[in-house]
N, C-alpha and C positions, 0 to 999 in steps of 0.2 A: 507241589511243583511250581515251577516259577513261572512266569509269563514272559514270552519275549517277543522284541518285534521283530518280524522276518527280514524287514529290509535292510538293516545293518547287516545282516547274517548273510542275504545273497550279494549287496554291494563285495563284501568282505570276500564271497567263493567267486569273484570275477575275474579275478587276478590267480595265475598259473603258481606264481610262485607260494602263494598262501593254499592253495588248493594242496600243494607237494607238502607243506609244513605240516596241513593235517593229516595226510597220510601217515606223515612221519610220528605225530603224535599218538595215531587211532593206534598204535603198537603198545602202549602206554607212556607213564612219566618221562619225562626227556628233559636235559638237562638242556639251556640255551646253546653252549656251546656244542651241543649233538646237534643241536637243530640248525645252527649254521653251519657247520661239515655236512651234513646233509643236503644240506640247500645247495652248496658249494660243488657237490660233487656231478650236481647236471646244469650245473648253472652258471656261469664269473658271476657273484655279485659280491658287492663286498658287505661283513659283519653289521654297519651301522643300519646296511639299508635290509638284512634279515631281522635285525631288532626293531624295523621299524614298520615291517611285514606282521612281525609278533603283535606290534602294539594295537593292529587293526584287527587283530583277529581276536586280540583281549577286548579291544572298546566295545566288538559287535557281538561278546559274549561266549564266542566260539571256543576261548581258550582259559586255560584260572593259573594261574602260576604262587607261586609258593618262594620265599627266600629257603634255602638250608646251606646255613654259614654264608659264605661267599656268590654261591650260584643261585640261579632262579631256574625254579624247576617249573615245567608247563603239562599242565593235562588237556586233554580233549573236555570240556563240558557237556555232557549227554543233554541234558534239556536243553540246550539252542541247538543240536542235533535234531532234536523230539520235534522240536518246536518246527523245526524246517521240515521234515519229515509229514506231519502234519498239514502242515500249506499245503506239500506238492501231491499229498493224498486227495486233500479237499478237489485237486483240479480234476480227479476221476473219478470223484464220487460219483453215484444217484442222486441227481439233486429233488429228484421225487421219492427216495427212499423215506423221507420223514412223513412223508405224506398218506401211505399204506393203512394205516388205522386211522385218521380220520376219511380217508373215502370209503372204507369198510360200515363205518360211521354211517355214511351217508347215504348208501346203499342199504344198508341195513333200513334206516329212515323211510328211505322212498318207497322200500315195498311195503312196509308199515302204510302209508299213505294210501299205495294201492289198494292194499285189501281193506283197508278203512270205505273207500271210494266203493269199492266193491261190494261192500255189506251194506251201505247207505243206498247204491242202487238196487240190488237185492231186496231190501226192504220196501221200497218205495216200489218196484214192480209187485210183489206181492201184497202190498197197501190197499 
């Protein structure tokens, strides 16, 4: 799986009308011109400036398009999906979750110590 950086991918879902194109896509393959009748149908914008909505969503990975014959066809790219997905998990993680085995660890350890402690003065009282 690829690595991507998040901040192109959230720059890119700031803007309403790129947000609507992915919608458009998450249905599958879509041809440019679906994609600008789409855009078109909640929006006046005009063609150059949905192709140019496209382009920002291709640079920040979010989109892969394809030529067949004449048209350029666009898919959704699931890894910079995964990839965002991922960040905004991280913000709910356990950030002590990775921590659970070695404090087990540790605790484990320390009673180790005590009964160590314990049998050193045990001994020294009956000495």
């Amino acid at each position: 799986m690829s690595t991507y950086a998040v901040d192109p991918i959230f720059e890119a879902l700031g803007d309403p009308v790129r947000r609507h194109i992915l919608r458009l896509v998450s249905t599958g393959e879509q041809p440019a011109g679906a994609l600008v009748e789409g855009v078109q149908r909640v929006q006046t914008i005009s063609q150059p400036s949905v192709s140019q909505h496209l382009r920002v969503l291709r640079d920040a990975g979010l989109l892969s398009v394809r030529a067949e014959g004449t048209r350029r066809i666009y898919a959704l790219d699931a890894d910079a999906v995964e990839a965002a997905q991922r960040w905004l998990a991280a913000l709910t993680a356990d950030p002590l979750a990775g921590l659970a085995n070695p404090l087990d660890a540790l605790a484990t350890e320390v009673a180790r110590g005590k009964r160590a402690a314990a049998g050193r003065a045990d001994r020294a009282a009956a000495g």
